[in-house]
Every structure is written in structure tokens, then in C-alpha cells.
N, C-alpha and C positions, 0 to 999 in steps of 0.2 A: 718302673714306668717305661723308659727305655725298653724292656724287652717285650712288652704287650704292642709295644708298635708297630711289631710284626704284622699284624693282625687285626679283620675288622671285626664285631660281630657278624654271625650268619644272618644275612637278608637287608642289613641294616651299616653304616658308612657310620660310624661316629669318631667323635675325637676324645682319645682317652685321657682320663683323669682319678686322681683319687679322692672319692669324694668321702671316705675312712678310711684309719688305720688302727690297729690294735697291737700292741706288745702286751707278750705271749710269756705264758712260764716255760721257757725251754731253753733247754741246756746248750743244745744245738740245733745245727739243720734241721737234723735227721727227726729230731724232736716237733720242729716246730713242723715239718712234713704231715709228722703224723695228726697232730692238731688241724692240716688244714683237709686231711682227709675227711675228718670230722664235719668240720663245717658242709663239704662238698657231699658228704653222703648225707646229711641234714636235709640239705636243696635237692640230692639227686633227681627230686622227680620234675624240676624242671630246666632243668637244663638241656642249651641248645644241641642241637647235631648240625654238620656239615651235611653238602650236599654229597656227600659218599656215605652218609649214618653214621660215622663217627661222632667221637663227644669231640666238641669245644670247651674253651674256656669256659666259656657265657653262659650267665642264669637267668634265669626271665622271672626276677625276683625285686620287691620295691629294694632301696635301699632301710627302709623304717623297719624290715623283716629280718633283715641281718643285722642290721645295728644288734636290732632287741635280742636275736637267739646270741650273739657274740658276748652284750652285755650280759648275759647270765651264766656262758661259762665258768666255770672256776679255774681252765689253763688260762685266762683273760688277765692279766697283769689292768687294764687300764685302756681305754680311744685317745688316741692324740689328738691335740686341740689341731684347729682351722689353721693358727698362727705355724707351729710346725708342720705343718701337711705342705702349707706353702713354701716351705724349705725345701723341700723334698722333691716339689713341681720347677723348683730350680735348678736342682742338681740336675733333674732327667731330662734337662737342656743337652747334658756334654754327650760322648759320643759312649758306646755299650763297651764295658770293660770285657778281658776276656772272662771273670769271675764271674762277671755277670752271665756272659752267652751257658759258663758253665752250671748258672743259676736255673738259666731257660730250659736248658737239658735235663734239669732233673726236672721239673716244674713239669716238663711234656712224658715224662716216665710217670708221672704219678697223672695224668691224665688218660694213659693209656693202660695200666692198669687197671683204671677202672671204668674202663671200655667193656671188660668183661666183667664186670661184676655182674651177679645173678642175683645174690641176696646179698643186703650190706653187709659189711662186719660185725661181729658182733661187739660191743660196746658197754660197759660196766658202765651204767648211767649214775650219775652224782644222785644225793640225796633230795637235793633240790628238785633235778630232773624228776626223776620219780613222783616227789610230789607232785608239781604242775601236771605229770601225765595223767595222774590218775584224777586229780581235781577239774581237769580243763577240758572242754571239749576237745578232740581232735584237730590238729591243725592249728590251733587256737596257741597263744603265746602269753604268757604270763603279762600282764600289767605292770607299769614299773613303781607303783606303789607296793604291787605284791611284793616284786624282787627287793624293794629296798628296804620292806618288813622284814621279809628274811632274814638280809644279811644283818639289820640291826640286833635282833631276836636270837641270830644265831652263833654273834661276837657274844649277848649278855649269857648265851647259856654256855660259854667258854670260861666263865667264872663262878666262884662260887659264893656269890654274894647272894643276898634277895634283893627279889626285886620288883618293882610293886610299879603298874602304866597302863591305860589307856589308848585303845586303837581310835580314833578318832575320824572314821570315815564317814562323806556326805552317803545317807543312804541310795542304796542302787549299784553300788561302786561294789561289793562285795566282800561284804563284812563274817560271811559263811565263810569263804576260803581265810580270811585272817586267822579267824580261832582257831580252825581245825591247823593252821600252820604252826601255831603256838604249840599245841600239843605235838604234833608227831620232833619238832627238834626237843621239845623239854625229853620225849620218850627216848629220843635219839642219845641226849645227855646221861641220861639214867645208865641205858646201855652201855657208854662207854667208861659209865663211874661204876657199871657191877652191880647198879640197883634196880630197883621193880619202880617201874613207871606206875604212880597215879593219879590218876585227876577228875576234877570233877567240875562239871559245865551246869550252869544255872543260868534257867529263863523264869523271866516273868509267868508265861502262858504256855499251854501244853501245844496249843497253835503254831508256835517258832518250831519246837520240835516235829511237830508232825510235817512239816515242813520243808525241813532240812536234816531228818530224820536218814535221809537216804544216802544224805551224804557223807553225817556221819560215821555210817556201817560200812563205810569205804577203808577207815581207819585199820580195817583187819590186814591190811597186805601190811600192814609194822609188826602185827601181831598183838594187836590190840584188842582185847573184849570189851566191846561195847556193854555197859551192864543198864538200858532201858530203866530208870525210874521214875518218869514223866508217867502220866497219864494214870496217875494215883499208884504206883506198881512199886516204890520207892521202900515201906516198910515191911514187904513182904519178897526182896529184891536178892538173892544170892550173888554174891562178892566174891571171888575168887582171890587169895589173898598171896597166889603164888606168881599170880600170871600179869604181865601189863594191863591193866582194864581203865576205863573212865564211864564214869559215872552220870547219869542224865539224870536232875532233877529241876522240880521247878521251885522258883521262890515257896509257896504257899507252903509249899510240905516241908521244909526248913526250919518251922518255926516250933517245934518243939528239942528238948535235950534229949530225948531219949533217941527220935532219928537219928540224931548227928551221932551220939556213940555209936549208932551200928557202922557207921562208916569207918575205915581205914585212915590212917595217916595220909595227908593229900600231898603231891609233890607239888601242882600247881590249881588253882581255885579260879574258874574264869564264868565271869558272869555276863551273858548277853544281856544288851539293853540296860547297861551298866547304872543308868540315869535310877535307877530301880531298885536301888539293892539298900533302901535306907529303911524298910520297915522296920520298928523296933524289936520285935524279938527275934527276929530275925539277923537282925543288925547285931547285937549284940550276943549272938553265939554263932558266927561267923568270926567276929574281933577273936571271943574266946579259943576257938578251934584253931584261927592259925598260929596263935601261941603256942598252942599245946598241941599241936600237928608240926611244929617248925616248918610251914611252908613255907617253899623257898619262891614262890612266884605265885602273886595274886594280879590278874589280869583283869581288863573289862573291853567290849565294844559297844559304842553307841553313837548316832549320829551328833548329838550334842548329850554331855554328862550334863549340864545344868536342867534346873526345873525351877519351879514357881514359888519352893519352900525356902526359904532361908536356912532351916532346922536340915532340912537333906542335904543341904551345899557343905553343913558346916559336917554334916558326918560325912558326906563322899571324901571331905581333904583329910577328913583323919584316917582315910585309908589311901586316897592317893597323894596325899601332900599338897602342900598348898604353894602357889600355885600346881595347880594337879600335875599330876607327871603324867604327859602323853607319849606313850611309845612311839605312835606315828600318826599324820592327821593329815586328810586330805578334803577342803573343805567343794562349798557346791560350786564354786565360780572353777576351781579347777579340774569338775567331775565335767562339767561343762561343756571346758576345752577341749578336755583331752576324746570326749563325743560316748564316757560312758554313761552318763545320764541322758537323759530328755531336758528341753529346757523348762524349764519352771517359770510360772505364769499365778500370781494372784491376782484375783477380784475380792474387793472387800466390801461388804454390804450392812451400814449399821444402822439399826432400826430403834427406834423411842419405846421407849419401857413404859410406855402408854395402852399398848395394844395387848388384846389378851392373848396365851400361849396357843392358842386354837389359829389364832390369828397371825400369829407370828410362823406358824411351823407351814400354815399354807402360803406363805409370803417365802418362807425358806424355799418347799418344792415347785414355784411357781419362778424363784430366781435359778434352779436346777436348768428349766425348763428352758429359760431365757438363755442361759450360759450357753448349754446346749443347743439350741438354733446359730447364735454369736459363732461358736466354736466351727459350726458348719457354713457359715457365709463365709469364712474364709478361708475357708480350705484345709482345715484342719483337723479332720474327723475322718479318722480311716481303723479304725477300734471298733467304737461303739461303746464300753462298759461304761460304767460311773458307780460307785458306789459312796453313798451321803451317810453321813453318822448324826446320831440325834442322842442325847442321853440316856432317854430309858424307853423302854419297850414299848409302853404306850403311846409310846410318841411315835413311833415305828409304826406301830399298827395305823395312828391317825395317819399318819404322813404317805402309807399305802394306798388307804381310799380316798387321799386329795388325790395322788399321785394318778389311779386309774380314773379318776375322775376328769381332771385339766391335760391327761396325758394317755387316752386312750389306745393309740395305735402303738404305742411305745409300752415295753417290755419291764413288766415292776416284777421286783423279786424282794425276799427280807430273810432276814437272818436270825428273825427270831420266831417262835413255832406260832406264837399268837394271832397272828399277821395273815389275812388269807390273801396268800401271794406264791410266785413259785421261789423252791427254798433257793437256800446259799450253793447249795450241793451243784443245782441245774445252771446257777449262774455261773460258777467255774467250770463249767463243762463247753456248753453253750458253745456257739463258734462265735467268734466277734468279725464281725460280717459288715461292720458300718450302721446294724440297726443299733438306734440304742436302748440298751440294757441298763437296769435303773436297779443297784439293790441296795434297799435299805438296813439298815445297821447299829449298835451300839458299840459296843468295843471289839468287838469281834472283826478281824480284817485289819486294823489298826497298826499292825508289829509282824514285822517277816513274813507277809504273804507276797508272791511276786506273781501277778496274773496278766495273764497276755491282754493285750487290747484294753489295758483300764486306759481310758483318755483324759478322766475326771474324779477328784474327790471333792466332796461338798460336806462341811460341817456346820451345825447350827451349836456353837458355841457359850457356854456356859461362861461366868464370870471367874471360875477358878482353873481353868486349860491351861496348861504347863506349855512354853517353847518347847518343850522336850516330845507333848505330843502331836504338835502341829507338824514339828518336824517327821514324823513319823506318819502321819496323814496324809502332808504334799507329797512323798517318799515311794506312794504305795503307785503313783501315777509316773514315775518316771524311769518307767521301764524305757528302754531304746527301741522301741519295736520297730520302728522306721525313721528313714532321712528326712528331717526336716519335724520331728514332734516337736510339741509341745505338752507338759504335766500340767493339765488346769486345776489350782485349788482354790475354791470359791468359798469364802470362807464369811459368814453370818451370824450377827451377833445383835442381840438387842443392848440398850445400857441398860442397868440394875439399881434398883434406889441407890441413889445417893452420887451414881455417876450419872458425865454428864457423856453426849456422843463424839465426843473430844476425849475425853478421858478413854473411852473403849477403841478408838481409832487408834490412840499414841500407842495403848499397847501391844494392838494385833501388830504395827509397824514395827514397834522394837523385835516383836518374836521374828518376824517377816526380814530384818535386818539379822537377827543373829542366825537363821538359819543361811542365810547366803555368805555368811562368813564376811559382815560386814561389822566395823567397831560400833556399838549403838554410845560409847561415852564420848561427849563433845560432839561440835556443831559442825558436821559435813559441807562442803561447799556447797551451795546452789549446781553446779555443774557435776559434782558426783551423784548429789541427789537423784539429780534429771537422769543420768547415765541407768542408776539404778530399776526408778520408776519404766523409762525404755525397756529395758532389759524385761524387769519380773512383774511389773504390776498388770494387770486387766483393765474393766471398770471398778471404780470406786462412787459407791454411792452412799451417804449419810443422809438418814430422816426423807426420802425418796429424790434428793437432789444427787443427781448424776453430774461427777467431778469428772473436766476432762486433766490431759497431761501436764499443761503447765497448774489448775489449780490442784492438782494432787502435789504437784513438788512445792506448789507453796504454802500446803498444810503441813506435808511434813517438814518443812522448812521451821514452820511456825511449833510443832512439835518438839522439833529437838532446843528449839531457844527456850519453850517453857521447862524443859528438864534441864538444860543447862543453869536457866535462873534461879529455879529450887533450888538447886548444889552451891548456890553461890554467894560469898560473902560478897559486901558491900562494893569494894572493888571489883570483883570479876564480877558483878553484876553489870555495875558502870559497862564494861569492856563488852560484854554478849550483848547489850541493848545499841551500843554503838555499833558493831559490828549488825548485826541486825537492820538498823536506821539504817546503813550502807547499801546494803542487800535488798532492802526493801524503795530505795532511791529517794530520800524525803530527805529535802536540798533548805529548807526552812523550820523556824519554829510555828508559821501559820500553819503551815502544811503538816508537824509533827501533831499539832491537837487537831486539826480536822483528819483526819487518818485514824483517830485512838480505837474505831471498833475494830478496826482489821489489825491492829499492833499487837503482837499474842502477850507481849511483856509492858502495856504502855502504864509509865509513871506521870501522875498529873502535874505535880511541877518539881522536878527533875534537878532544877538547879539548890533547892532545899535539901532533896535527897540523897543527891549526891554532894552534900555542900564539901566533904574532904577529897574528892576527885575531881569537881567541875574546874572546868579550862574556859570555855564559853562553848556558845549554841554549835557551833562549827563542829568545833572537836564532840560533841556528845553525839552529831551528828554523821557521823564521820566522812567530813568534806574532807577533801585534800587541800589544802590551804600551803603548800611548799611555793606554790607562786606567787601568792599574795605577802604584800608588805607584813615584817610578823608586828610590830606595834604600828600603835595608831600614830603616833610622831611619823614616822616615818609613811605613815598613809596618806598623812595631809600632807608632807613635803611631795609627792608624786602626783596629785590630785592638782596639785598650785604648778608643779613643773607642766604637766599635761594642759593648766589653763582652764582645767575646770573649777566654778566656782557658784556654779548653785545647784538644789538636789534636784533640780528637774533638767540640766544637762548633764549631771553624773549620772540617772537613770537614763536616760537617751540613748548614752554610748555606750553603756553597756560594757563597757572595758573589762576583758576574760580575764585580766591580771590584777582586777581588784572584786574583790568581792561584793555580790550584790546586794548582800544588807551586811556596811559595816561594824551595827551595831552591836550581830549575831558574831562576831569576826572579832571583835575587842571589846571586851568587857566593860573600860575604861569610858567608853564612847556615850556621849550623852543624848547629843542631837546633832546637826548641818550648821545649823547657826549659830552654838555654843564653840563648838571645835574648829569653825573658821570664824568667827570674832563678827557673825554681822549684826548691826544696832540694831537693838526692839523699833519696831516705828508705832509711834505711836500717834493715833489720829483724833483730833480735838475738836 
């Protein structure tokens, strides 16, 4: 610090400080020299000149840019904390030793050295390196989710165990470079134990691969053969059994024994879209094969491994353990922060299962329509795309000519060939221009597409839709295309016999909470609620009533106490209904029975039912009562000290330190004129 004091930067006066430091793997000076060559030919291209063209010190670099390329070296022993740095900014109080000046001297040799550089050095890039160069745009710097998949993925392939985990990223975050990073260190491993690398990666849909197809034929600079068996090509597929290869197939084609024998012993088995991989015969010659493959590593990624089965939960733990073992997880609130996603936005819209399907599907594109103007009064629409999913094809087709119908100057496309609309083909091509573009849809689009300018997705949802696919719907909109997006997922549901629009509200909310990586078990504050509802919600409309902010927080409010009280035995019922009465502010027992239609959990008379937890009305209600006298003995001794002595000058005054209806307050308490002794009068 001392010796930069020399010195200001070019053009610019500041006062120097260290706002980082790193120890370094080096033996010596001369060592740690050459490390910082490194760093400086990294930045060469921006760094300062004096007004003679010489180099300076100085980089015209954030400090977030070298943090990040420093934290990913491997000469990087570790950044010192804030608390040591300030140690440091002490010392370079005292005066510059000669050690030091002899510091400066070499420090100004290796600055002018490479005065003259023409091309940098040349540099034997780590493995890491390598990857990220070839996975990442130019310029572009690894994420520190990547980096610290890495290093975890690349301590467990330093052993020889198996080992079985879950990538767990909010989609958009970049779940392509995770897998492809799993395979080139497993290949890496192979390498250094003598063996032939192989693997094989499974998607649901031929769509993911085609995809991300391009990225994977990158994997050849390992020397990797990619062997294509996606897109039906899997049993008629030549396997090379001498050379590193991985394998592409999809679920579907899996599901026979006689494919799996063509296949090779697998060193690792990675399944995208992990949430997926429970179909039964499938499922269970997968179990068989890694037995009798000895694989040594079965991987998976998916924005969330849960779904809507019980029967899948309970076979995804019998391959990832229970609680599941996630290798690494990066949920939506912190894909958010760190600005790699868009922000995410739901409207929920639930309609009575009154209305026929004709009628509900043109109430679907007509709230499209609606979202769509909303999203452009506020300034939010600089895209244009939206693509709506419907279940089945015909509904596609109907939902096209409402579509050009209610929505003429607006651009309808569909994905299914029935449909006279422009296809899926011209919708991904199309410029997104701000007009918008409307394409309709069933599954297709759903999983691993990333299209520029989608601003919105819109599903008209079925009674059996997994959190697992909603997640993967809002997903498809939160590309980062600009500062300041938003992902709109506008999400419409009728209820189905038997539910009620309370019943279909709690659980788009519970999907709607686990996808933002919020706990849906137990009862949230009122204040995280609201934070929530702020943050992701839209409008909310049930049965054509339009909810604003605070009555959205106080459905879901009312939500999680009626799933709290399911769960709950007799006591902890007691406890969420009181807790509730709190929250909801009802300060009597008049006011708890007039209040019963808005109460989500209201018991008619409470002191029966709960007859082994009741305390009195106070405590069910949960008054604070720490001020008030705690027996009634002692209530009527303060009431006589005070001078009060009838019930219409103890209502009067109101006194904050006694309670306004005793009787709610002590059990015990009969009447006014029993508990201070005044004589019946009696008139003859």
C-alpha cells in the first residue's frame, strides 16, 4: 500500500486502498510474480497508459471482474476477509521499508516487461479454464454457482466411491453448462485412472436435445464422441467401445431390455429434467442396469425433483435418498439477485366449473389478451412473444379462432399442424419487435426451450399439473433479455367436481411458493406473506372478483391456517386458531361469532372443543393480557383501589390496564354485582 503511493491513477486523483487480497500458491517472489502476470495479461486489454504510452499500474476493470477471474484460479489459496485487510490498511500507516522500495523495483520490472508484449504468453490453461472457454461466450466469466459445482463435483470425482445427487437450479440459471460440467470431470477421472469414459444423458423429450444439441458436440475438444440417440436413432446407433463417447437418449426409448443391453457399461447416468425419470419400466431397468453396470455416479438436473405423485417421490428417494441428495441448488429468489433470471410475476385466475369448456378456453384467451394490454400500461413489454399451453390439440385449434377473432391485429401462431395459424417454426424466427406474437400450444415448448423476447406464458390448467410443470412453464419467460424484465405467468384454472375455488387457489399458491423457494409447511407471517404477494403475484381473480394486495395476502393467509389445521391435532389446532384470531385482530367473543364467515378455521363454541386447552376467551383469542391483573381477586382489589365501583364507571374509563370485558379475562367471574357484593333491590 505504502508503495502505490507513489502514484495516481492516469487522468484521475484517488486515494488508495485495498479493496481485495488473495494468497496465492507460491513458493516465492518470483512465484507469486509470475501469478500476477497472469492476472495482468488476463486484463491486458484494458489497462491504463501514461501520457508518454506507457503502461501503468491501472486497470479500468470493476472490482466484481477480478474478484470472480481470481476466485476461479487454482494458484488462489483463498480472498482475505474485510477484518484482515483492515490490518493491513494499518500497517501502510508506517513509513516504506527498504524491502519494500526493493518490492517496488521488481513490481516496476514486471510492468515494463510488458510494455512490450505483442502477444501474451502463452499459458497452459487449467481444466476448468478450458471448460468455461469453450462453454461461455467470450468475455463472459463463469457464475459462481458454476464455479462452486466444479469444485464440489470435482473433490467427489477425487474418490472412489459412488455417488448419487441432484443439480437443483431455479430454471434460466443454466442447467446445460451444469451437466455437460459433470461429464467432461467424470471423463477427466477416467483419464487419470486409465479408463474409457462413458456416459449417458437422458431427456424426457427430443426437443431438450435439439436444443442443446450444439452444445453438446462441443464436448469433442476432450475427445469425446458424441453418439446421437435422441430422435428415434438410439437402436439402430453404433457405439464405439474403445474411444470416450456419451450417449443421447430419450426416456421413451428406454423402456425396453433389449435397448439397454446394446448399451456399454455407463461410468455416469445423467438424467435431465430429473422430476421424470419415474416411469415404470423404465424406472426399473435403469435401478437394474446401474447394478449391473457398477455405475459409479447417477446424476440428475431439474428446477424442482418434486411432482404431484406420491408413487414418484417415493421412487425418485430410492435413487436419490431420502432426504434427496442435492449436489447443488440454487433456488429463484437467488437467481433473482444475483440478476440471472427476469423477475417473475404470477396472475391467477380461477373460474367455477359451471361454465362449459368452449367457454372457459375463450375466457382463458380473452385473459391472455387482458394480461397483455396490463403488461404494456406499464411499461413492460419490449418482447412481444407469449406462448399459452392448453391440454389437447383441439383446444389449440379452438383457442386459435377465438384468438383471431377477439385479437385481430395481433399475431396467432400454434404448434400443432391442425390449427390454421402460422406454425411454431415462424414463431421462433420472427423478430420480437414489441408486436405481440401469440403461439398456441400443448406440450411442446414446455422444457428447455430458451427464446428471445418470450414476455409471457399462459396456461389453462388441468386438475392434475405437477409443481414440477408450472415450474418449467413460468421458466420458459425468464430469459434476462433486458434491465428491468419481468416473466409473466398467467396461470387459469377452473375448479373440477368436487373442488371448491378455494380448494384450486390453495394449490396453485402452494406450487407458486415452492417454486420461489419458499417453505409451503406452517404458517408464514402476515409480513413475509405481503413481501411475497409484492414481489411475484399479478392480479388474482376468483369466480370474476378481482383481488387486490392486501385481500390476496389475506386468502393466502386464510390458506395456509386451513392446511395448518388439517395437520393438526387438538392442541396445535387450539394454537393456529389463536394465533390466527391474533392476526385477524378480534379483541372479543362478540366479535369472534360475528366475524365466523371470514374465519377460514371458525369453531362454534370453542370452549367445548377445546375443553383440555381452554384458558379463557383472552387466551383463545390471543390478547396480550401480561398487563392485566392475572386473577380476578386481585382485579377487584385494583378496581376498589382505583374507586371504581359500578359497571357503567368501569366502562367509562376505560382503564388500558384492565381488561375490557372481565369476564372473557377470568373464567371465574360471574357478574359486577356478584364479585363486588352489591344487594339485589328489590321493588314491592
Amino acid at each position: 500500500m505504502r508503495v502505490y503511493n507513489t502514484g495516481d491513477a492516469p487522468g484521475i486523483g484517488l486515494e488508495k486502498r485495498y479493496d481485495g487480497l488473495w494468497e496465492l500458491r507460491a513458493k516465492n517472489k518470483n512465484e507469486g510474480f509470475q501469478m500476477e502476470k497472469i492476472l495482468h495479461t488476463h486484463f491486458q486489454h484494458v489497462r491504463q497508459k501514461r501520457s508518454n504510452g506507457s503502461f501503468s499500474e491501472w486497470f479500468t476493470v470493476s472490482f466484481e471482474d477480478v474478484q470472480t477471474f481470481l476466485n476461479s484460479q487454482e494458484f488462489v489459496v483463498r480472498e482475505l476477509s474485510i477484518d484482515e485487510i483492515k490490518v493491513i490498511h494499518k500497517q501502510s500507516e508506517c513509513e516504506t521499508s527498504k524491502d519494500e522500495l526493493l518490492e517496488y523495483n521488481q513490481e516496476k520490472c514486471i510492468i515494463d516487461e510488458q510494455q512490450v508484449i505483442v502477444e501474451p504468453p502463452f499459458i497452459i490453461p487449467s481444466l476448468k479454464d478450458e471448460f468455461f472457454n469453450t462453454f461461455l461466450d467470450k468475455g463472459r466469466v463463469p457464475r459462481r454457482i458454476q464455479l462452486e459445482l466444479w469444485n464440489t463435483f470435482e473433490a467427489i470425482c477425487r474418490t472412489d466411491e459412488k455417488y448419487t445427487g441432484i443439480v437443483q437450479w431455479a430454471t434460466g440459471t443454466g442447467k446445460t453448462i451444469a451437466l455437460l460440467m459433470l461429464f467432461v470431470l467424470t471423463a477427466k477421472k477416467c483419464s487419470r485412472e486409465g479408463r474409457i469414459f462413458r456416459g449417458l444423458l437422458i431427456a424426457p423429450k427430443n426437443d431438450i436435445f435439439d436444443t442443446i444439441i450444439h452444445h453438446i458436440s462441443k464436448l469433442s475438444k476432450w475427445e469425446i464422441i458424441v453418439c446421437e440417440g435422441h430422435n428415434a436413432r438410439l437402436s439402430s446407433l453404433h457405439i464405439p467401445l474403445d474411444k470416450p463417447i456419451l450417449v443421447t437418449a430419450t426416456h421413451a426409448s428406454l423402456t425396453e431390455t433389449e435397448i439397454w443391453n446394446k448399451l456399454p457399461a455407463m461410468t455416469i447416468v445423467h438424467y435431465d429434467e430429473v422430476h421424470r425419470v419415474t416411469g415404470d419400466e423404465f424406472y426399473e431397468l435403469l435401478k437394474e442396469k446401474l447394478t449391473t453396470w457398477n455405475t459409479q455416479f447417477l446424476t440428475g438436473t431439474s428446477a424442482t425433483p418434486k411432482t404431484c405423485s406420491m408413487s414418484q417421490h417415493k421412487k425418485i428417494s430410492e435413487l436419490f435418498g431420502t432426504p434427496l441428495q442435492i449436489l447443488h441448488k440454487c433456488d429463484v429468489d437467488e437467481a433473482i439477485h444475483e440478476g440471472w433470471i427476469a423477475q417473475p410475476r404470477f396472475g391467477v385466475n380461477i373460474m367455477s366449473n359451471t361454465m362449459s369448456r368452449i367457454r372457459i378456453i375463450r375466457a382463458f384467451v380473452d385473459t391472455i389478451r387482458l394480461s397483455i394490454l396490463n403488461k404494456q400500461s406499464k411499461g413492460l413489454w419490449k418482447g412481444g412473444k407469449v406462448i399459452a399451453y392448453l391440454s389437447f390439440r383441439s383446444e389449440v385449434c379452438d383457442a386459435v379462432i377465438i384468438a383471431k377473432e377477439i385479437m385481430p391485429d395481433w399475431h396467432i401462431y400454434s404448434a400443432v399442424d391442425d390449427a390454421e395459424a402460422l406454425n411454431d417454426d415462424t414463431f421462433l424466427n420472427d423478430v420480437a419487435d414489441n408486436q405481440p406474437r401469440i403461439l398456441f400450444a400443448c406440450e411442446r415448448y414446455r422444457e428447455g426451450s430458451d427464446i428471445k423476447g418470450l414476455e409471457m406464458t399462459a396456461i389453462l390448467m388441468g386438475n392434475t399439473i405437477g409443481a414440477n410443470i408450472l415450474l418449467q412453464i413460468v421458466g420458459r419467460a425468464l430469459r434476462n433479455d433486458y434491465e428491468g424484465k419481468e416473466g409473466w405467468c398467467i396461470i387459469v384454472r377452473p375448479s373440477d367436481e368436487g373442488t371448491t375455488e378455494d380448494d384450486v387457489f390453495d394449490s396453485i399458491v402452494l406450487q407458486i411458493m415452492e417454486f420461489i423457494g419458499k417453505d409451503s409447511v406452517g404458517t408464514p407471517s402476515k409480513e413475509k406473506i405481503k413481501r411475497v404477494v409484492e414481489k411475484f403475484f399479478g392480479p388474482v381473480a376468483i369466480s370474476g372478483k378481482v383481488y387486490n394486495v392486501d385481500e390476496t395476502i389475506l386468502r393466502i393467509q386464510s390458506m395456509y391456517a386451513r392446511k395448518a389445521f388439517e395437520r393438526s391435532d387438538p392442541k396445535e389446532k387450539y394454537e393456529v386458531i389463536r394465533v390466527l384470531n391474533k392476526e385477524l385482530g378480534i379483541l372479543s367473543r362478540d366479535d369472534y361469532i360475528e366475524r365466523a364467515s371470514e374465519h377460514p378455521n371458525y369453531i362454534e363454541n370453542p370452549k367445548i372443543y377445546f375443553k383440555d386447552q381452554w384458558i379463557s376467551w383472552y387466551h383463545f383469542l390471543g390478547i396480550d393480557t401480561s398487563i392485566f391483573p392475572q386473577t380476578k381477586t386481585e382485579w377487584i382489589r385494583v378496581c376498589k383501589d382505583m374507586g371504581v365501583t359500578t359497571w357503567d364507571d368501569y366502562k367509562q374509563k376505560n382503564n388500558p390496564l384492565l381488561p375490557a370485558n372481565p369476564g372473557e379475562m377470568y373464567e371465574d367471574y360471574i357478574n359486577w354485582d356478584k364479585e363486588f357484593g352489591v344487594e339485589d333491590e328489590y321493588v314491592w
